[in-house]
TILOKOL-621491 format. One record per residue (C-alpha): residue in one letter; z, y, x. Coordinates in Angstrom, 2 decimals. Example, Ala and Ser with C-alpha at 12.3 -4.5 7.8 and 13.67 -1.06 7.14 Angstrom:
BEGIN
<node r="a" z="7.80" y="-4.50" x="12.30"/>
<node r="s" z="7.14" y="-1.06" x="13.67"/>
END
This chain:
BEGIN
<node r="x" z="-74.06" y="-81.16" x="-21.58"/>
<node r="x" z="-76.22" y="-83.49" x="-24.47"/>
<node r="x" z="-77.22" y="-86.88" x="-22.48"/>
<node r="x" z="-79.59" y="-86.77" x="-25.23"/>
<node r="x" z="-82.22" y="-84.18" x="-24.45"/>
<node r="x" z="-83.21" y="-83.74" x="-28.30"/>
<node r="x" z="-79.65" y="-82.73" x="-29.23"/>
<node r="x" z="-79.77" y="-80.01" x="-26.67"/>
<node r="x" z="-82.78" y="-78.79" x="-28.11"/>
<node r="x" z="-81.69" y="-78.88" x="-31.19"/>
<node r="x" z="-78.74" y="-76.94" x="-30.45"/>
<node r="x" z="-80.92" y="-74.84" x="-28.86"/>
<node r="x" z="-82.94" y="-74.17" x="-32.47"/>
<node r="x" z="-79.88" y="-73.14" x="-33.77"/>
<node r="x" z="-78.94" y="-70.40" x="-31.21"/>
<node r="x" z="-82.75" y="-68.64" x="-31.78"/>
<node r="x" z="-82.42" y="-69.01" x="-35.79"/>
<node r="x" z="-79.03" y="-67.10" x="-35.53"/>
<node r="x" z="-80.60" y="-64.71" x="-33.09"/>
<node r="x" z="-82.95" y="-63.88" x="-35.96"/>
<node r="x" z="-80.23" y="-63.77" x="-38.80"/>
<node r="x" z="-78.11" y="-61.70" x="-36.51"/>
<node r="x" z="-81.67" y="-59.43" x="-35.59"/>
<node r="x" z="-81.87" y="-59.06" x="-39.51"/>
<node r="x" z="-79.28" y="-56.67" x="-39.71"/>
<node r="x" z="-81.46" y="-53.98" x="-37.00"/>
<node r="x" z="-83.34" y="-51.42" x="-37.95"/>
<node r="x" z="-86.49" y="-52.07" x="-36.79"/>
<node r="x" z="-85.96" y="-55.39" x="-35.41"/>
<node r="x" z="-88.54" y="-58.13" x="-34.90"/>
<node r="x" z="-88.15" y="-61.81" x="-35.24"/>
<node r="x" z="-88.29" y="-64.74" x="-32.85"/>
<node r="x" z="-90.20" y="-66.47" x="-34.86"/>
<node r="x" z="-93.01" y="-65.82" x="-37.71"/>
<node r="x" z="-92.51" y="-67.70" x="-40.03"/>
<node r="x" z="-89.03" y="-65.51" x="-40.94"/>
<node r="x" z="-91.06" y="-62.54" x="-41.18"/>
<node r="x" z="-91.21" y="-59.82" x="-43.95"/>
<node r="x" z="-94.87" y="-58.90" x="-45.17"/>
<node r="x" z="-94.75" y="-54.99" x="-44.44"/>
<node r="x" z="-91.93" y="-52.66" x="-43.03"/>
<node r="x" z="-89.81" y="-50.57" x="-45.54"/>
<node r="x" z="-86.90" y="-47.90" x="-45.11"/>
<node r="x" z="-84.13" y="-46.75" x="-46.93"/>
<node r="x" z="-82.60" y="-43.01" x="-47.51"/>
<node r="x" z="-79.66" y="-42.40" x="-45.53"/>
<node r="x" z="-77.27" y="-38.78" x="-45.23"/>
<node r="x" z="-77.56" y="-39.45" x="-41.45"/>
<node r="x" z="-79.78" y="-35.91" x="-39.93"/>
<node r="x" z="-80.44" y="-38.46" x="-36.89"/>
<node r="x" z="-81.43" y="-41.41" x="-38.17"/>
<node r="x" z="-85.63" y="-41.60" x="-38.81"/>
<node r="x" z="-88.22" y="-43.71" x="-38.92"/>
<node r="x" z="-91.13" y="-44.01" x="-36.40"/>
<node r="x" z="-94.72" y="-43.99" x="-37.69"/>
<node r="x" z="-96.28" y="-47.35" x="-38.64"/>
<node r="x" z="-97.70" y="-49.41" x="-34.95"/>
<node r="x" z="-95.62" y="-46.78" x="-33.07"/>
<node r="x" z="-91.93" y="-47.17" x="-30.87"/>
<node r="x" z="-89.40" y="-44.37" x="-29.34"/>
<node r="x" z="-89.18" y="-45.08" x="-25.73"/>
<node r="x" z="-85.75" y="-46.17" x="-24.18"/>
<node r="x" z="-84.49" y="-48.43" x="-21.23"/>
<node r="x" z="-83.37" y="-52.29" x="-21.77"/>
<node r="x" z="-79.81" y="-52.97" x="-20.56"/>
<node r="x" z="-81.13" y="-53.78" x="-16.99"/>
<node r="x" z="-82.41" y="-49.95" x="-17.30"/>
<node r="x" z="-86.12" y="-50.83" x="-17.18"/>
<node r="x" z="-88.65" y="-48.75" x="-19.58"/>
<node r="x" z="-88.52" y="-50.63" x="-22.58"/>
<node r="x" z="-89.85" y="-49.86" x="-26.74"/>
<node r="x" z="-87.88" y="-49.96" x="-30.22"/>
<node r="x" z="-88.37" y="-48.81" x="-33.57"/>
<node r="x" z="-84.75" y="-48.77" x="-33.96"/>
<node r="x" z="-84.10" y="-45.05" x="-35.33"/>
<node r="x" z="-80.56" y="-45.20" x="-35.97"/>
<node r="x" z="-79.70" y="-42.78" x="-33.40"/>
<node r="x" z="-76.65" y="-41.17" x="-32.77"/>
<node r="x" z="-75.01" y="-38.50" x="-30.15"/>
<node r="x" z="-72.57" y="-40.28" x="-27.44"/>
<node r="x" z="-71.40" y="-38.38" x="-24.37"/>
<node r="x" z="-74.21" y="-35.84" x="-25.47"/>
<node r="x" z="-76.80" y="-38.24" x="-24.96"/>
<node r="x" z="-79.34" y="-39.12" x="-28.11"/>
<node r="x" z="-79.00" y="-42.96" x="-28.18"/>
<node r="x" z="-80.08" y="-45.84" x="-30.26"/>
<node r="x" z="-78.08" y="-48.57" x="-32.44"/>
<node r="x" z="-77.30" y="-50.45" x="-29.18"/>
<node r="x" z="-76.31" y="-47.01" x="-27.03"/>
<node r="x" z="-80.26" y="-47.11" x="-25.13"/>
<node r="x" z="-81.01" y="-43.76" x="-24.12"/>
<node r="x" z="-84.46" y="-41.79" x="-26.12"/>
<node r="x" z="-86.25" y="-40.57" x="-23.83"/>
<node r="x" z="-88.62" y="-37.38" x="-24.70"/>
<node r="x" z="-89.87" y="-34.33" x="-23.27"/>
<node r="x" z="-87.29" y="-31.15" x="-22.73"/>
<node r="x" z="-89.90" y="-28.94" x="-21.44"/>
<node r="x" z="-93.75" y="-28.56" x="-22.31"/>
<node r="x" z="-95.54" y="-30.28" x="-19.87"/>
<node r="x" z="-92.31" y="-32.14" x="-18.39"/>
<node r="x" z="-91.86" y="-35.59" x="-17.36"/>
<node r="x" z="-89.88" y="-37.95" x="-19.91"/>
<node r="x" z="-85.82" y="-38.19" x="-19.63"/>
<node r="x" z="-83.44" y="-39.02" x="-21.62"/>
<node r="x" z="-82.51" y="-36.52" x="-24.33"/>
<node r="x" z="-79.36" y="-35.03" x="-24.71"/>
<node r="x" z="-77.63" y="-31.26" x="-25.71"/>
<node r="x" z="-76.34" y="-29.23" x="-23.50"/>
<node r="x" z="-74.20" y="-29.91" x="-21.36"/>
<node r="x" z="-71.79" y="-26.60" x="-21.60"/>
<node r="x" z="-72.20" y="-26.37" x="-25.48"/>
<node r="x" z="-70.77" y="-29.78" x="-25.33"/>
<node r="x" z="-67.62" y="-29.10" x="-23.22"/>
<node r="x" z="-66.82" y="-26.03" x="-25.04"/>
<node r="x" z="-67.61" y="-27.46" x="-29.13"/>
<node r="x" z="-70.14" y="-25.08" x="-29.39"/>
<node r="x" z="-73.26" y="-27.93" x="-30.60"/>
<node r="x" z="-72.59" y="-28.86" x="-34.21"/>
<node r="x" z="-74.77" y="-30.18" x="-37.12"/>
<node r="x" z="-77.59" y="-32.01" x="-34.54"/>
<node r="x" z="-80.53" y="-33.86" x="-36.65"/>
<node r="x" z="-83.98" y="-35.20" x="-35.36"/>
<node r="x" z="-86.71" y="-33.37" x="-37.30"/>
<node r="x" z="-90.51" y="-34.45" x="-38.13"/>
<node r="x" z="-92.24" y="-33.39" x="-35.31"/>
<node r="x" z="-89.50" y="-35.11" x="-33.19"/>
<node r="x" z="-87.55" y="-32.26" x="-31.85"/>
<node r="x" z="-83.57" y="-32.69" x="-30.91"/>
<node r="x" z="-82.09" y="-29.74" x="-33.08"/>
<node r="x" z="-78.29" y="-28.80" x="-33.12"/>
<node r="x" z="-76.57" y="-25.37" x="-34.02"/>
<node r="x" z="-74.74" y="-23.07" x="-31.46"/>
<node r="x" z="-72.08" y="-21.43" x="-32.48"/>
<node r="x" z="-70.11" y="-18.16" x="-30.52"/>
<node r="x" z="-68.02" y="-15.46" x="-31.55"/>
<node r="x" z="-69.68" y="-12.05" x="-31.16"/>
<node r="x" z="-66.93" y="-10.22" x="-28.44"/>
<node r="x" z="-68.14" y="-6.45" x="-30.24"/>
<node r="x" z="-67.52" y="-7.39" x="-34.28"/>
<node r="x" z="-65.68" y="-10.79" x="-33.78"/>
<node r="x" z="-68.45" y="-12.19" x="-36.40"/>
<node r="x" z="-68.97" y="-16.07" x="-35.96"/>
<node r="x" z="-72.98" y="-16.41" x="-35.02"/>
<node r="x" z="-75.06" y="-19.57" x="-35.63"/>
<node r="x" z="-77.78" y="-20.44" x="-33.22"/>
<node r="x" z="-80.74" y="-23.17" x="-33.69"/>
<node r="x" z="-81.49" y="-25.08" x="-30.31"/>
<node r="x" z="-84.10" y="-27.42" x="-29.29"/>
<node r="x" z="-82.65" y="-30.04" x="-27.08"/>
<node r="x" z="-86.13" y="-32.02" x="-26.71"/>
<node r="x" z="-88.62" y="-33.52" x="-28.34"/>
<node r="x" z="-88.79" y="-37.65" x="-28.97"/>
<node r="x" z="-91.35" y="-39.28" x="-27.57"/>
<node r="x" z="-93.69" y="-41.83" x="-29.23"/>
<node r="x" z="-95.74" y="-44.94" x="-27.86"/>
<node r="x" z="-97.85" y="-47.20" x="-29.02"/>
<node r="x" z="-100.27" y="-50.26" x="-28.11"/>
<node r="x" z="-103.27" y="-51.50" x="-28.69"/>
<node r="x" z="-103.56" y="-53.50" x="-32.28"/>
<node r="x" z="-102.58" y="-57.10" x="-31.52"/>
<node r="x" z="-100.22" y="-56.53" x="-28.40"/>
<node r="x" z="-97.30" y="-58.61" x="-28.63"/>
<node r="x" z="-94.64" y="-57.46" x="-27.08"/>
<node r="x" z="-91.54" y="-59.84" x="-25.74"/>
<node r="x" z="-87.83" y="-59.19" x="-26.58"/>
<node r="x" z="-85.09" y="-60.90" x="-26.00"/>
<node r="x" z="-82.84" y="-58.67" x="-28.79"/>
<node r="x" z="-85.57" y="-58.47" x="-31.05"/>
<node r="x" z="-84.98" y="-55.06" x="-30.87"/>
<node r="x" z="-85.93" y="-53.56" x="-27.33"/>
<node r="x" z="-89.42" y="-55.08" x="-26.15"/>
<node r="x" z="-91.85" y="-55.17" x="-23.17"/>
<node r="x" z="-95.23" y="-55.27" x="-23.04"/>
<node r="x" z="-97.41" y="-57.31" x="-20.61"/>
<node r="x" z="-97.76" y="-56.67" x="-17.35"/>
<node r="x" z="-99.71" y="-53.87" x="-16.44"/>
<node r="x" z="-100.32" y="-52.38" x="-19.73"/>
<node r="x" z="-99.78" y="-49.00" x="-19.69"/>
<node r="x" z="-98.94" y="-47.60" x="-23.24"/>
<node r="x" z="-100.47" y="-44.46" x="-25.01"/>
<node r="x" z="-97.67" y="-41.99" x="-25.40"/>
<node r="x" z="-97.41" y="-38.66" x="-27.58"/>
<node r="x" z="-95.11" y="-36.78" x="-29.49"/>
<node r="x" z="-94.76" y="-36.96" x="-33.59"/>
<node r="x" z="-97.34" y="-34.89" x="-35.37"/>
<node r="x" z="-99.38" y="-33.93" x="-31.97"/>
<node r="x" z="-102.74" y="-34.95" x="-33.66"/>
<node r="x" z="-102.43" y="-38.17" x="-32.13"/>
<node r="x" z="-98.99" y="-39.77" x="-33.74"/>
<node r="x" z="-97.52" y="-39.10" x="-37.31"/>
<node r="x" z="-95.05" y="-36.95" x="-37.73"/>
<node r="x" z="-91.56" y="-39.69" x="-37.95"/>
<node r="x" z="-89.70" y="-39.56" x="-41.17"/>
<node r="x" z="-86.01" y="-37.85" x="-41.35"/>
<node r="x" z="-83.19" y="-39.08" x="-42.93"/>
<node r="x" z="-84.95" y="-42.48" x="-43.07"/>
<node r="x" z="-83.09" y="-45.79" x="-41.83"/>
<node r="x" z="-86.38" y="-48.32" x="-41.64"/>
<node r="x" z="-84.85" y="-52.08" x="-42.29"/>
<node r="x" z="-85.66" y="-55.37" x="-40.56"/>
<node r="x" z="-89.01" y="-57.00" x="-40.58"/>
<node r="x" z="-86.86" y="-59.82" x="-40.91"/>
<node r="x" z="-86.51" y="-61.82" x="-44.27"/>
<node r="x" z="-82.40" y="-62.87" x="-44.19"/>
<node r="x" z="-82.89" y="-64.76" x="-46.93"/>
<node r="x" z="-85.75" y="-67.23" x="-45.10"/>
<node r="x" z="-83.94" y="-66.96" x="-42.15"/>
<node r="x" z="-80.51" y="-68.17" x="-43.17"/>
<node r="x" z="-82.64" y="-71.09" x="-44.91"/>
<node r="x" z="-83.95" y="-71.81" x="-41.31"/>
<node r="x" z="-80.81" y="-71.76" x="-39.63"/>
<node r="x" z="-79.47" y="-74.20" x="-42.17"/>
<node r="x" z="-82.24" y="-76.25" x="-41.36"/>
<node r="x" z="-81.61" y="-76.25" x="-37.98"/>
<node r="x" z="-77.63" y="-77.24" x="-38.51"/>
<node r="x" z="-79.01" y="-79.90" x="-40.74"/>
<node r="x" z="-81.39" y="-81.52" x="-38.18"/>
<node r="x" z="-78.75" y="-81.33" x="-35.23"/>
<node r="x" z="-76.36" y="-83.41" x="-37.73"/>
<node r="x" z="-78.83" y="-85.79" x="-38.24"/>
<node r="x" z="-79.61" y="-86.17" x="-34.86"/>
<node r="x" z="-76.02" y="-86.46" x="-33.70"/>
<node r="x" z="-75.28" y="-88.82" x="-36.35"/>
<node r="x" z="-78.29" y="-90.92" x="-35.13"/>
<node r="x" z="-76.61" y="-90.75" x="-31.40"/>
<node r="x" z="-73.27" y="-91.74" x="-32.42"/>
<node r="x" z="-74.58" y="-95.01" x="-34.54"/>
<node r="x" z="-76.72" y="-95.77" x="-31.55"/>
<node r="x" z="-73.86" y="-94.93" x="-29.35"/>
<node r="x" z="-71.36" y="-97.33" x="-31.67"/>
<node r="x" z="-73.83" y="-100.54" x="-32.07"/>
<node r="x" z="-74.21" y="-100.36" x="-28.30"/>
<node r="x" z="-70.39" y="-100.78" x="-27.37"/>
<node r="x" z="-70.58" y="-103.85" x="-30.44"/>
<node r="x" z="-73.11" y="-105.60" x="-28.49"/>
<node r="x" z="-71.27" y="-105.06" x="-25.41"/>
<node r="x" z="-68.33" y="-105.95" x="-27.13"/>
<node r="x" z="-70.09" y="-109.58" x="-28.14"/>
<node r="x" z="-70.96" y="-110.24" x="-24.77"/>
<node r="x" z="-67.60" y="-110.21" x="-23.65"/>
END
């Protein structure tokens, strides 16, 4: 602990710069602070059939590791356990039945256990896709079946809503505002984009710059304690 209260801020500017270098690398990820922000979102190809990106002012719907409702653009999903999960393993939530509540999305159970769900991928209009595949018992001919696991949901907020993060990734709105929710391509949301990985609105270059900034001012600082520190024990030195 800093007897010096401005060291431990300063050392406490450090930890949130490298939160946002760190957040740079997440797709969809926000920064702490503004001023390391990119101008307009962008997204890159990727041979992933899961990964996608969300329409512009619009999040998937997950939970935040205390497993509270919580919002991310982060589209790199991926299947674990069954379950359609994000970068950080958050649950998707969407709809499995018309007119259902939202749940987490996952394949079947039962096609799971036995290795019959192969080839899943997240189309535009947000459905959960995967082939089944059985052995016909009368010819012995190996069939290929398309399933719909679920749809991905879609929410958004009114335009200037900030929402809080700690991750810069998963986010909250304020209390007591209720989101609009919808499905991609439902009249009210964009259809999301496939095989799309959307990058950081994080600028790494401006935010390393920062965080060196921050190391530099915590050096100066500390060197200012410790020549403060040393011409204090000469003058107690002289009075002795």
């Amino acid at each position: 602990m800093f007897l010096n209260p401005d060291l431990g801020a300063a050392l406490d500017r450090i930890v949130e710069r490298a939160g946002d270098v760190r957040r740079a690398y997440i797709s969809g990820a926000v920064p702490a602070h503004d001023d390391v922000a990119t101008a307009s979102s962008a997204s890159d190809f990727t041979l992933d059939p899961l990964a996608v990106t969300p329409p512009e002012g619009a999040y998937f719907v997950t939970t935040d590791e205390r497993g509270r409702t919580a919002y991310t653009r982060d589209g790199s999903f991926a299947l674990r356990n069954g379950g359609l999960v994000d970068s950080s393993g958050q649950p998707i939530f969407g709809r499995t039945s018309p007119g259902g509540p939202l749940e987490a999305l996952r394949i079947d159970a039962v096609d799971r256990a036995l290795g019959r769900a192969s080839e899943a991928a997240v189309e535009p209009d947000g459905s959960l896709v995967y082939r089944r595949y059985a052995v016909d018992p009368r010819t012995g001919a190996r069939e290929a079946q398309r399933i719909v696991a679920g749809r991905v949901a879609l929410a958004r907020f009114p335009a200037g809503t900030r929402l809080e993060s700690s991750d810069g990734s998963h986010a909250s709105p304020p209390a007591g505002l209720v989101p609009e929710e919808g499905f991609p391509g439902d009249g009210r949301f964009a259809r999301i984009a496939p095989m799309r990985r959307e990058r950081s609105r994080i600028d790494l270059d401006e935010s390393l710059a920062r965080l060196k900034d921050a190391y530099l001012a915590f050096d100066a600082l500390r060197a200012a304690e410790m020549a403060k520190s040393h011409t204090g024990k000469t003058a107690m030195d002289l009075l002795k």
